[in-house]
C-alpha positions in Angstrom: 116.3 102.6 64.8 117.1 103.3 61.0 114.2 105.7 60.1 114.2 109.2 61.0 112.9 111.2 63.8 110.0 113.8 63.1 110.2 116.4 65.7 106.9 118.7 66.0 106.6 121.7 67.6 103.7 122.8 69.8 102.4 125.2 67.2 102.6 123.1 64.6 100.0 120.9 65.5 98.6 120.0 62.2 98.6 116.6 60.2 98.8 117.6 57.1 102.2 119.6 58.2 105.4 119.6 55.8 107.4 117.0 58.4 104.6 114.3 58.7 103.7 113.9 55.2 105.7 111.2 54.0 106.4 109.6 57.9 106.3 105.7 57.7 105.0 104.7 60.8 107.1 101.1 60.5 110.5 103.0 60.9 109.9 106.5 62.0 109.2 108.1 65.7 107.6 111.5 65.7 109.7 113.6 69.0 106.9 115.9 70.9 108.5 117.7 73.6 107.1 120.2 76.7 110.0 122.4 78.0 110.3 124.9 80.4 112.3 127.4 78.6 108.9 127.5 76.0 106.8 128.5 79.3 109.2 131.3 80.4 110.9 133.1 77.9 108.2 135.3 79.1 105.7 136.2 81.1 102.7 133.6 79.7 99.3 133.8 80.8 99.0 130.3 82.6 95.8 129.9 79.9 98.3 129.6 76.8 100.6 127.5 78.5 97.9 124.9 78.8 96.2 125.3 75.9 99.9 124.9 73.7 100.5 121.6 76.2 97.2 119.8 76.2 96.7 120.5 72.5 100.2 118.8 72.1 99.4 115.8 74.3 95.9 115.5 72.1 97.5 115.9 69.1 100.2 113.1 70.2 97.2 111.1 71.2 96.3 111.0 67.4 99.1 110.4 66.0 99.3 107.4 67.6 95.5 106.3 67.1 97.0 106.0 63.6 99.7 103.3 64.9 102.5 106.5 65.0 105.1 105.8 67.9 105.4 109.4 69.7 108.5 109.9 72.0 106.4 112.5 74.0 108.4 114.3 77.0 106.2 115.8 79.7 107.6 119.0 81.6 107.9 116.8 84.7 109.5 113.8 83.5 112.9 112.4 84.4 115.7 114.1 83.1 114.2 116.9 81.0 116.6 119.2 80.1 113.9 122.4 80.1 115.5 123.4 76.6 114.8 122.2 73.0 118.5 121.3 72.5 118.7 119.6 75.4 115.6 117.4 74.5 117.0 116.7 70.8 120.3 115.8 71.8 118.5 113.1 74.6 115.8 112.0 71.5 118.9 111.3 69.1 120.7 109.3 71.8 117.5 107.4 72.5 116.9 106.9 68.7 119.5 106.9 67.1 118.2 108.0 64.0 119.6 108.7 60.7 118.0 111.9 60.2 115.8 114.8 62.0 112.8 116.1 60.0 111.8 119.5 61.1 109.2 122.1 59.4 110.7 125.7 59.8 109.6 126.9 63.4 108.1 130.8 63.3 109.5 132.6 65.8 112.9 133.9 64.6 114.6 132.7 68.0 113.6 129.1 67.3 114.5 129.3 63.7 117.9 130.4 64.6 118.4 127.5 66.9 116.7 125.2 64.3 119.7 126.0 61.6 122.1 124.9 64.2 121.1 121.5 64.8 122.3 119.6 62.0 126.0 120.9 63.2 125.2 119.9 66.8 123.7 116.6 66.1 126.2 115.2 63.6 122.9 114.7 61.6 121.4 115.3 58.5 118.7 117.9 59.2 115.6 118.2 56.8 114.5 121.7 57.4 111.1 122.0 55.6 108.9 125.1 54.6 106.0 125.4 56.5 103.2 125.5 53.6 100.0 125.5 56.0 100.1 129.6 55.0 98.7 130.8 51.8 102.0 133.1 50.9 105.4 131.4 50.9 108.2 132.8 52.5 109.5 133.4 48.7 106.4 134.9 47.1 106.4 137.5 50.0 110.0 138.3 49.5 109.4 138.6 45.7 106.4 140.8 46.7 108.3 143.0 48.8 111.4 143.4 45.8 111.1 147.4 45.3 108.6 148.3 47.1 109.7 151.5 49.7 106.2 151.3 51.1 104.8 147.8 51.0 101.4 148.2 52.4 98.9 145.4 53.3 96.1 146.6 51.3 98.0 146.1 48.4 99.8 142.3 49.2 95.5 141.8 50.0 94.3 142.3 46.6 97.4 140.8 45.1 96.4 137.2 47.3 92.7 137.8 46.3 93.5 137.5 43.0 95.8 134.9 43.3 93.0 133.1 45.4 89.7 133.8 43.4 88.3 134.5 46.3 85.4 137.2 46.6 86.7 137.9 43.0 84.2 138.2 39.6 87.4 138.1 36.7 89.4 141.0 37.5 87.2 143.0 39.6 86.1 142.5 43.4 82.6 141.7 44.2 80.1 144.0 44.5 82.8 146.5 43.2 84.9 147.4 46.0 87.9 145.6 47.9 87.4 147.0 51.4 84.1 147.1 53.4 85.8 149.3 56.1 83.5 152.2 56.1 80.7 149.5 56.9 82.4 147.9 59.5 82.6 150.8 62.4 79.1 150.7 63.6 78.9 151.1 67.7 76.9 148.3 69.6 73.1 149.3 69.5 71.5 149.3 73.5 69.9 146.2 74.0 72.0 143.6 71.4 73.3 140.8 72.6 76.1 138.6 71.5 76.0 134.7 71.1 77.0 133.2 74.4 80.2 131.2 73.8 80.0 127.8 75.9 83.6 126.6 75.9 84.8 123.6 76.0 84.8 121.8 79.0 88.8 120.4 79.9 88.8 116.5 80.0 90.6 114.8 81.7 94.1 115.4 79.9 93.4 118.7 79.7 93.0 118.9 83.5 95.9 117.0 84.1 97.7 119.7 82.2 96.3 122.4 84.3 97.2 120.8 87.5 101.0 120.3 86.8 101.0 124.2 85.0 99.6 125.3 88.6 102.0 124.0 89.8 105.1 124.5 88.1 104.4 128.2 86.3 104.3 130.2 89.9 104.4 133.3 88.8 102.5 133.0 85.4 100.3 136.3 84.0 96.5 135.2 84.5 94.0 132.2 86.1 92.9 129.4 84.8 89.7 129.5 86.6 87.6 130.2 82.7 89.7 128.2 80.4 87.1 126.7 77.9 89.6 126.6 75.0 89.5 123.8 72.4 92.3 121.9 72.5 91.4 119.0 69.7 91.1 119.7 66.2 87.4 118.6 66.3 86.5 120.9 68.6 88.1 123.9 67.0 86.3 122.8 64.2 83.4 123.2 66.5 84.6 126.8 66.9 84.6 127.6 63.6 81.0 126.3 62.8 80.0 127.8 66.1 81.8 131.4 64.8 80.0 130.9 61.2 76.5 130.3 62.0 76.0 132.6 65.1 78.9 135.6 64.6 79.8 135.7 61.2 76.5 137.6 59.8 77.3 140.6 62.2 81.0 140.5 62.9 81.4 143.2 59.8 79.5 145.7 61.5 80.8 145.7 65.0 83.9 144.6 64.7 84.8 147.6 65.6 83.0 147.7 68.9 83.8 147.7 72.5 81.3 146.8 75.6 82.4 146.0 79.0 82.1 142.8 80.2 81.3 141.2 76.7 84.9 140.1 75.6 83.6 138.0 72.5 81.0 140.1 71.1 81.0 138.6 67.1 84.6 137.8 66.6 85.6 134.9 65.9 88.3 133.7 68.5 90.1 131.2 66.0 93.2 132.8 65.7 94.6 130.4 68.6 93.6 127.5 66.9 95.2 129.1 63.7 98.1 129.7 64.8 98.8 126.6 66.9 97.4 124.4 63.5 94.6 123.1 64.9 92.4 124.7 62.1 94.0 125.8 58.4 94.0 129.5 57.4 92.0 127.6 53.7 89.2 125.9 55.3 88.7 129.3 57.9 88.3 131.0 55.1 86.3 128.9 52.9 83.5 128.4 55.3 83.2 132.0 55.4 82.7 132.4 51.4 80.4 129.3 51.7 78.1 131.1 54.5 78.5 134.2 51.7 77.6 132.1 49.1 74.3 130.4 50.6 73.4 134.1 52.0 73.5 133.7 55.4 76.3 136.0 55.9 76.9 139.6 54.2 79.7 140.5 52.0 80.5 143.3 54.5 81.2 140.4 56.9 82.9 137.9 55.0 85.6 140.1 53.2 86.4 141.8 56.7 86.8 138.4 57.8 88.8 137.0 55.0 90.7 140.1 55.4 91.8 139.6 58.7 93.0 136.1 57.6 94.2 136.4 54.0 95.1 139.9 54.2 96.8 140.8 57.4 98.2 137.4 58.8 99.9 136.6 56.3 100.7 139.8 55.4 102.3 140.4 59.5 104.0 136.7 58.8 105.7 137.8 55.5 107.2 140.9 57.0 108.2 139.4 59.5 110.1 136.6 58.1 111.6 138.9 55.8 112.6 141.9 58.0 114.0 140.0 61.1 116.2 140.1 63.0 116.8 143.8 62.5 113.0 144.6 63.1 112.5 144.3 66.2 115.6 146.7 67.5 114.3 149.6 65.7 112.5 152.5 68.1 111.6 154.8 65.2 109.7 157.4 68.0 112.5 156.7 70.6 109.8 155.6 73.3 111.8 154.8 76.5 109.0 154.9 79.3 108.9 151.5 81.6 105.3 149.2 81.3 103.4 150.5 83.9 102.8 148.1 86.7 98.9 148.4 85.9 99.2 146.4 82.8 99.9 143.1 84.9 97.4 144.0 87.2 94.6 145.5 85.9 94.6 148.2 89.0 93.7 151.6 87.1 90.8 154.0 86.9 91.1 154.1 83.6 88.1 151.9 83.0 88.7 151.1 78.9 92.5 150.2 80.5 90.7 148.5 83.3 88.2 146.4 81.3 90.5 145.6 78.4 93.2 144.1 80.5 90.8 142.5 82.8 89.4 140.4 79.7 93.6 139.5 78.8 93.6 138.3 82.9 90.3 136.2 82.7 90.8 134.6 79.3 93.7 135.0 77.8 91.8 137.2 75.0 90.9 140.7 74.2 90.0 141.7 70.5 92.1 143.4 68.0 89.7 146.8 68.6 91.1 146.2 72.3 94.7 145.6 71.7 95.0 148.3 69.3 93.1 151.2 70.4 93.2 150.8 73.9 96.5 149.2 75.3 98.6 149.7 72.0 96.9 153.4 71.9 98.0 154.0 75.4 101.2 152.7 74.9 101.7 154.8 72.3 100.7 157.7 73.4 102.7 157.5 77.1 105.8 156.5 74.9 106.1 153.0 76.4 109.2 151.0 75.2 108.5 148.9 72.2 110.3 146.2 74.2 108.3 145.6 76.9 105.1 146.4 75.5 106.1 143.4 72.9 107.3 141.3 75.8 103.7 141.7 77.4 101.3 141.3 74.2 103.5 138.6 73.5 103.0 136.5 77.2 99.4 137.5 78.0 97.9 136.4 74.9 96.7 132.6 73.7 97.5 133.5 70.1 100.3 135.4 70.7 103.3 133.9 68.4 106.4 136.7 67.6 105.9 136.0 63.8 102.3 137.7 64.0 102.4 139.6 67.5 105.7 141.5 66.6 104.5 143.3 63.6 101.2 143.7 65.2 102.6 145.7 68.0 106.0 147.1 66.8 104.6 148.4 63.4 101.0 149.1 63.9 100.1 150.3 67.2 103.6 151.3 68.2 104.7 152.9 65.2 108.5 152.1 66.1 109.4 150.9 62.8 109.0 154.1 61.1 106.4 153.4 59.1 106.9 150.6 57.5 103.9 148.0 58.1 101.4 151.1 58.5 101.1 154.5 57.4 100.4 156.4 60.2 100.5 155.9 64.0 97.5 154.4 65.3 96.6 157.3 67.9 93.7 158.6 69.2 92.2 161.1 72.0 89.5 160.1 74.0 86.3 160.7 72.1 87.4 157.7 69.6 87.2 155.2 72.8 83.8 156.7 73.6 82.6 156.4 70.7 82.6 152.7 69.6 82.3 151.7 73.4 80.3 152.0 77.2 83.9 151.6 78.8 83.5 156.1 79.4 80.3 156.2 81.2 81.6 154.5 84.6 85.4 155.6 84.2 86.8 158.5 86.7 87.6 160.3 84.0 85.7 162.5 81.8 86.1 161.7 77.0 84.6 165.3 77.3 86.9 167.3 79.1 90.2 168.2 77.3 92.4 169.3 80.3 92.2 169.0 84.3 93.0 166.3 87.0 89.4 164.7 85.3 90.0 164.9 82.0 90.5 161.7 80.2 94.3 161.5 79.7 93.7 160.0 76.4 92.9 163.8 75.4 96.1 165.4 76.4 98.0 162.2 75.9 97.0 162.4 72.7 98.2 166.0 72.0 101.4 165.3 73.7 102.2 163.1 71.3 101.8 164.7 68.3 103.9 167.5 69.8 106.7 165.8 71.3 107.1 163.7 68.0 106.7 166.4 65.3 110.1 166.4 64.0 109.6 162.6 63.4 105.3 162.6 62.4 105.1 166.5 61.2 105.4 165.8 57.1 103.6 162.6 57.3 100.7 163.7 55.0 97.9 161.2 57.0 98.5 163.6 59.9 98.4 166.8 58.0 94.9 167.8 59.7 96.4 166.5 63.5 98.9 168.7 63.1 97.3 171.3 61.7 94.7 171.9 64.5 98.0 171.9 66.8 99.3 174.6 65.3 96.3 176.6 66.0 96.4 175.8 70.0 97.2 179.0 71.6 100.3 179.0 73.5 98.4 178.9 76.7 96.7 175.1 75.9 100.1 173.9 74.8 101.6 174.6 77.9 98.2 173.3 80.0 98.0 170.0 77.2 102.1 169.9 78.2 101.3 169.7 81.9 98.6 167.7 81.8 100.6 165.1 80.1 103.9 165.3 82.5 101.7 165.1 85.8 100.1 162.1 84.4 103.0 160.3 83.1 104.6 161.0 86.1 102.6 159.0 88.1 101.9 156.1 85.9 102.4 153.4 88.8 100.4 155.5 91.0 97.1 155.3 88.2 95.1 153.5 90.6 
């Protein structure tokens, strides 16, 4: 061989990416690989592994519909090596190319092995951006140049203007930038979501679940429900699904909890996102177009676009630009061990309960979910940043470091100090009970404040506040937080206090 060897990586499953632009399928082999180290770094719910492998092995498929030759290696075949090293090293003895074509993996780990290959392979390594985002690596970090307190609100305006998008000149449509206040409405009794159909695995697909059954003993999750897309067309499926049905009332209840409804409006593309099966520009245009023809509200469309222009690329830029130091930092100094509950689901705390039995039975919950229901509990019990991270990061089907460490390091666990948000993320029981049905079955009672049936949120929650003062006390978001706690008599401290150690105390026991 005298061409050069394209190696794709199973989120970058996009044709229009940086490495297969200019391939020239006479002289060129594009190197897919499937190795265990991907499938155990850690704990993955079984339902990402096989959605990442059969969306590669589609994806491959295609690529060679277009007369591509693909050197794809399966987990089970002959002489894998389990590591990406290993398979690179075997491709370029196979190949012998004259030069490896990479685009810029996302997770920091893989980047750092990535800028080691050239050395190791005796090759020249093209190392290419990865432009399938709508901020470059190098307009975030000029972005960020000064700024002590670079908050997304701020980088989301600045990419709306640099878009056009929901923009009239200068000015925002209908006046304002953020439809938040809009967008926290609880479910009305008696609405019902859109029922979500799947798709059913093919035969691929199923082929794929077979050998992940197999060979992942010990994975988070079942694959019993998997209905993901794992093609391009049928994400784009997804998407028109997600426009016409969700879309017009996603705003208002996005918010919104209900047990046993894991989908409600949202629209569940982030997977295909994030593994480039759809674009982050043609999500977001079909959302302005359903804006545009009136069949969605603005309230809807710029939370959406939000979501998409605003905080993932926002999460992706701070990311890339603060690792590797980020994720060390334990600004709250949580040390407390992941409760065995969060694998298993085994907790009478029904919000805890129904959340993670979503994250068990699809490989999903919503951001609502993850935020103000785990991430809030981890927060609150002082749960180490680590292996909270460690779980978001295996138990999700969208879960990539790049956008689930700033998600759960800076936002719900507050352990960088403040830097992606302003405040922690915390709050008592009467916030779950309000914006979901999860309290009215659950042993414990959003009501009471203190007693064996009390919900813990509600002396978790003042726990917190007191055993982090010296760190939270000035921060002027929590001025009226703290304020009411100084106002506690001595008495309710001490009963909030116990509350709080009796509970914690027995965190594997929360059955």
């Amino acid at each position: 061989m005298s061409g050069t060897l394209r190696f794709i990586l199973g989120d970058q499953l996009s044709r229009s990416l940086s490495a297969l632009r200019d391939i020239d399928p006479a002289r060129d082999v594009v190197l897919m690989v499937e190795v265990a180290e991907e499938t155990t770094y850690v704990r993955h719910h079984v339902q990402k592994i096989v959605l990442v492998l059969a969306a590669m092995r589609h994806f491959a498929a295609a690529l060679r519909s277009e007369g591509i030759t693909v050197d794809y290696v399966t987990l089970d075949a002959a002489g894998n090596t389990g590591s990406f090293d290993g398979e690179l090293q075997r491709a370029v003895a196979r190949h012998q190319p004259e030069r490896v074509v990479l685009t810029e993996p996302g997770e920091w780990r893989v980047l750092t092995q990535a800028r080691g290959w050239q050395q190791a392979l005796g090759l020249p390594l093209d190392l290419r951006e990865d432009d399938r985002f709508l901020c470059s690596r190098a307009e975030f970090a000029r972005w960020m140049e000064g700024r002590r307190a670079p908050r997304m609100e701020h980088f989301y305006r600045d990419m709306r203007r640099k878009t056009g998008w929901l923009m009239q000149g200068k000015d925002p449509v209908g006046g304002e930038w953020n439809y938040d206040p809009e967008n926290r409405k609880s479910l009305p009794k008696g609405l019902q979501a859109p029922v979500r159909a799947g798709f059913a695995p093919d035969a691929i697909t199923q082929s794929v679940m077979t050998l992940v059954a197999q060979r992942c003993e010990g994975a988070f999750g079942s694959l019993d429900t998997f209905a993901w897309a794992v093609t391009r067309t049928d994400a784009q499926g997804a998407l028109a699904f997600f426009i016409q049905h969700c879309l017009p009332q996603f705003g208002d209840y996005q918010d919104a909890m209900q047990a046993g409804s894991p989908w409600l409006f949202h629209a569940v593309l982030s997977p295909y996102l994030n593994i480039g099966l759809l674009l982050p520009t043609e999500v977001c245009e079909a959302a302005l177009a359903a804006w545009q023809d009136g069949s969605a509200p603005l309230n809807a469309v710029e939370g959406f676009i939000r979501q998409v222009l605003g905080w993932r690329e926002y999460v992706r830029g701070l990311y890339l630009t603060q690792m590797p130091a980020y994720a060390q930092s334990n600004f709250l100094g949580a040390r407390r061990a992941l409760p065995a509950f969060f694998w298993t689901g085994q907790t009478r705390l029904r919000c805890l309960r129904e959340t993670i039995g979503d994250t068990q039975r699809h490989a999903y919950a919503h951001h609502i979910q993850r935020l103000m229901i785990t991430g809030n509990f981890a927060l609150l019990a002082g749960l180490a940043p680590a292996e909270v991270e460690a779980w978001y990061l295996g138990v999700y089907a969208d879960a990539f470091e790049w956008v689930e460490l700033p998600n759960t390091h800076g936002m719900a666990l507050h352990a960088d100090g403040g830097l992606l948000g302003s405040k922690p993320y915390a709050a008592s029981g009467a916030y779950i009970d309000r914006m979901s049905d999860y309290c009215g079955a659950c042993a414990y009672d959003p009501k009471l404040k203190t007693g064996p049936t009390a919900c813990p949120f509600n002396y978790l929650y003042w726990n917190f506040l007191a055993e982090n003062e010296t760190q939270l006390g000035r921060n002027p978001r929590l001025a009226m937080p703290y304020k009411n706690l100084q106002k506690m008599t001595a008495e309710r401290r001490l009963q909030v206090q116990a509350d709080a150690s009796r509970f914690l105390a027995s965190l594997d026991g929360v059955g």
